[in-house]
N, C-alpha and C positions, 0 to 999 in steps of 0.2 A: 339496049343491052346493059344486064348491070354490072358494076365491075369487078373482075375476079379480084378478090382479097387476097393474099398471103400474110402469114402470121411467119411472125421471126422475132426472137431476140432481139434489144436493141443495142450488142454491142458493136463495132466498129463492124469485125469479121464474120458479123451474123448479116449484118446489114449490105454488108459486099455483096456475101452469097446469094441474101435472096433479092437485092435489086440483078444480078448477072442472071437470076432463074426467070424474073418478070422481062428481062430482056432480050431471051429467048424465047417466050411466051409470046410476047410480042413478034416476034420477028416469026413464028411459025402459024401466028393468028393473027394479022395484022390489021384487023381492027377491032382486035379485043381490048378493052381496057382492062391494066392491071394497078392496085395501091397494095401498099404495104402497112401491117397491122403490127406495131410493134408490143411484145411482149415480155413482162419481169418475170424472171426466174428464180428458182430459190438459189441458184448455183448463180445470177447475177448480184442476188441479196445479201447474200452471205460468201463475202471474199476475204475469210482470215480460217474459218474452220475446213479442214482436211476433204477431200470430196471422200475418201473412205469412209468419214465418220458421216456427214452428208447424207449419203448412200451414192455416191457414184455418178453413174451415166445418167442417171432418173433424172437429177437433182434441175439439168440442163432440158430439159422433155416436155414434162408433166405440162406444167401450166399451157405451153406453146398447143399442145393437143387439147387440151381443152377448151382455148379458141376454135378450133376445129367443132369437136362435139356441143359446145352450145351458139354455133351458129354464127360468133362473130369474124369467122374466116370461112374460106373453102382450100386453102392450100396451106400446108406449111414446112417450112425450106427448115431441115436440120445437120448439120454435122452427123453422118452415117454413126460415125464412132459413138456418137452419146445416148443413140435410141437403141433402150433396152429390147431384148429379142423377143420376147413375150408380147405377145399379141394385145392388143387394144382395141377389145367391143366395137365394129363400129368405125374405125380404122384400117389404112393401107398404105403401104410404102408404093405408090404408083407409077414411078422413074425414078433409075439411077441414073445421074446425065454422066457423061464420059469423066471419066474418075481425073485427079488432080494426079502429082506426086507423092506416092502413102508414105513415102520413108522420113524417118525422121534425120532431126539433125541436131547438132552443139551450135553452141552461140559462146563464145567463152572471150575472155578480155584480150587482148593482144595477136587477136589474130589466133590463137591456138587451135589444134586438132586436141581429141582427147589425150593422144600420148604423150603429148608435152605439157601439158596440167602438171603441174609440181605436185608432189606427195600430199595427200590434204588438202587441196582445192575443194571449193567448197561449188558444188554443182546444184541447180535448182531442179527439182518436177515434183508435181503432184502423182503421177502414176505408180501403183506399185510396180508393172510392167517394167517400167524403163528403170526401176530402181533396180530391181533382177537382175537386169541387164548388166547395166552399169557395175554392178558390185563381181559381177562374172566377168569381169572385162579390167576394172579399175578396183581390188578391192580397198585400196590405199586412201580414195576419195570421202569426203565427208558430204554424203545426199541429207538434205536438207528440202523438204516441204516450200513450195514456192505455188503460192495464188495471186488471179490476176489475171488480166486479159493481155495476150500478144504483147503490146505496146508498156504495158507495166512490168512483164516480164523481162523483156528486153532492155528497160531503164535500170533496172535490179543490177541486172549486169553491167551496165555503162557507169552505174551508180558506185560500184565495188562492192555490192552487199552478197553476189556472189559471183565466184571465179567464173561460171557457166552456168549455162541453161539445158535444157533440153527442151525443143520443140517441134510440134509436126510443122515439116516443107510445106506442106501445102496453104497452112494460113501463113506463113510468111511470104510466099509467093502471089496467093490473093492481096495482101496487104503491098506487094511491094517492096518487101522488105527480104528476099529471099538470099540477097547478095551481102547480105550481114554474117551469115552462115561462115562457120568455121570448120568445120564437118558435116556431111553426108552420111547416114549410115546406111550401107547396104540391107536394102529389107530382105533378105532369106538370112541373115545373120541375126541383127537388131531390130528384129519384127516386131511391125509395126502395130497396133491397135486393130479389131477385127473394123473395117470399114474403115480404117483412117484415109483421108484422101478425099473421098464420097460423099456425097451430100445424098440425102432420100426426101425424095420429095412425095409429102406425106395426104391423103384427100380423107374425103369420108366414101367406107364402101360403097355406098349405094348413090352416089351422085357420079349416072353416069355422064352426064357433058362433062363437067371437068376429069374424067378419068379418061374418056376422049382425047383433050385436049393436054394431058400431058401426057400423054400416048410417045408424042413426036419429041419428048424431053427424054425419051430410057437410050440407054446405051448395051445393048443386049449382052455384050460381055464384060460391062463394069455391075452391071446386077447380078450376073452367074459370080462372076468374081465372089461380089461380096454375099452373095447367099451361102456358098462356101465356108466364108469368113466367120458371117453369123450364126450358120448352122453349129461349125466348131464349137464357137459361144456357148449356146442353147445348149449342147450336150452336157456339158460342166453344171449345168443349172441356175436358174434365176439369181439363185444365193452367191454364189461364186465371188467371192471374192480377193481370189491367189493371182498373179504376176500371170495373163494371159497374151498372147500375140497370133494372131494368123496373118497368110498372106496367101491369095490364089494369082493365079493367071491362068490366060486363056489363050487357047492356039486354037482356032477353028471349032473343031467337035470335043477338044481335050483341054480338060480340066486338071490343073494341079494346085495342091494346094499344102502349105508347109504352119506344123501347130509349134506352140510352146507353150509349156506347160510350166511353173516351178512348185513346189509345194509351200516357200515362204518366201520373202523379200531375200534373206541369205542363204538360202538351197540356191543348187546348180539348174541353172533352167533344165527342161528337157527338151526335146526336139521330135516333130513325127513329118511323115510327108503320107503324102494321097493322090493318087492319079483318077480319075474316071471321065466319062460322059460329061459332056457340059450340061446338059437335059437333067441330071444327075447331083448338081451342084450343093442344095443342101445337105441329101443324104449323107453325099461323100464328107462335107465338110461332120455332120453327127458323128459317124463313123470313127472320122479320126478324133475327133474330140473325145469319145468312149473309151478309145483303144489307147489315147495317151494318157487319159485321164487312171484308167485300171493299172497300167507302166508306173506311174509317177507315185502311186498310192502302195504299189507292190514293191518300190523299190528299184525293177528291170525298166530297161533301153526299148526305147518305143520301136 
């Protein structure tokens, strides 16, 4: 039997993920052989330019799927948040395994929460999202552009080059490093990224053994979740590039799901929510994405 390939990133938190994905692989086919394919990215290559100017979630994607499409993988393990929603020829998100922590958090020098950051603290993120935020919450703070993987962001901070950070829980927690954390944000307040938390684990359509065998890797209400999430996404369009957030959950057959919208880094976020069907879950997620997106453009309260 030949052995399943996974393609991933070769950073620290890339490399987490998809050895934990090969390791339930194993443990649900156990005598499958699994190795790991590691892949450059242009978002590993270029760590000083802005991922806005980049272009974004792509920048983290592209190449890792493209092992996929010419054959030198059959799986590939990505951070839910960075795969753009637009579809890819030929590809398929084929399990979401049981989602992480989506909420984000601060890292800031002294032990601090955000509201004891002194006037002008100088806070790190690359996201417009959490810059939104923050300035909706802190506008006192000086946000400042911060690239890097986990562990270099983190030394940033310990380094004094800035007062904080912002980072998602869930790669601190993969890494270990979760108890560094000096805030928590509540995700239906400081929503988080559509899919932050979740990993997609990604095949080629038409290879059905391996869609088979990560059959037993989906987590039936971290995929409704973030289809939701993505759906929201998707409605804003490919182009989209404003301060975006969602968050769903799942109670049995019912779906909820809460958007945010801003129209610039210094506009007031907006806020929408959506109930439906779990069966339901894109749509609803489109929907509200539509309906907050026309709110935010008009000026009116989603």
């Amino acid at each position: 039997m030949a052995a399943l390939r996974i393609a991933t990133r070769g950073s620290r938190l890339a490399l987490v993920q998809a050895t934990t994905v090969a390791e339930r692989l194993r443990d649900a086919h156990p005598n499958l052989e699994v190795e790991l394919v590691e892949v450059s990215t242009e978002g590993d290559q270029d760590r000083s330019t802005p991922l806005s100017v980049l272009g974004g979630r792509g920048v983290f994607v592209e190449a890792v799927e493209e092992a996929l499409l010419d054959g030198r993988a059959d799986v590939a393990v990505h951070s839910l948040k960075d795969v753009p929603t637009e579809a890819v020829p030929g590809l398929v998100i084929a399990a979401v395994p049981e989602r992480a922590d989506p909420r984000d958090v601060l890292v800031a020098s002294e032990g601090r929460p955000l509201a004891a950051l002194p006037k002008g603290a100088r806070v790190g993120t690359s996201s417009r999202r959490r810059v939104a935020l923050l300035r909706a919450l802190r506008p006192d703070l000086e946000i400042a552009e911060i690239r890097g993987n986990v562990d270099t962001r983190l030394a940033k901070v310990a380094g004094g080059d800035y007062d904080g950070a912002i980072l998602a829980a869930a790669g601190l927690e993969r890494l270990g490093r979760l108890g560094e954390a000096t805030q928590l944000f509540d995700a239906m307040q400081f929503l988080p990224a559509p899919g932050q938390g979740a990993l997609g684990i990604q095949c080629r359509d038409d290879d059905a053994t391996t869609l088979g065998r990560l059959a037993a890797l989906d987590d039936p209400d971290a995929h409704a979740a973030t289809d939701a999430e993505r759906g929201f996404l998707e409605a804003l369009g490919a182009g989209c590039s404003l301060p975006v957030g969602a968050y769903a959950t799942v109670d049995g057959a019912l779906l909820s799901v809460r958007g945010m919208l801003a129209a610039s880094d210094d506009a007031m976020p907006d806020f929408g929510d959506a109930t439906g069907p779990t069966i339901d879950a894109a749509a609803i997620g489109r929907a509200l994405g539509e309906r907050l997106q026309a709110a935010v453009a008009s000026g009116a309260s989603a």
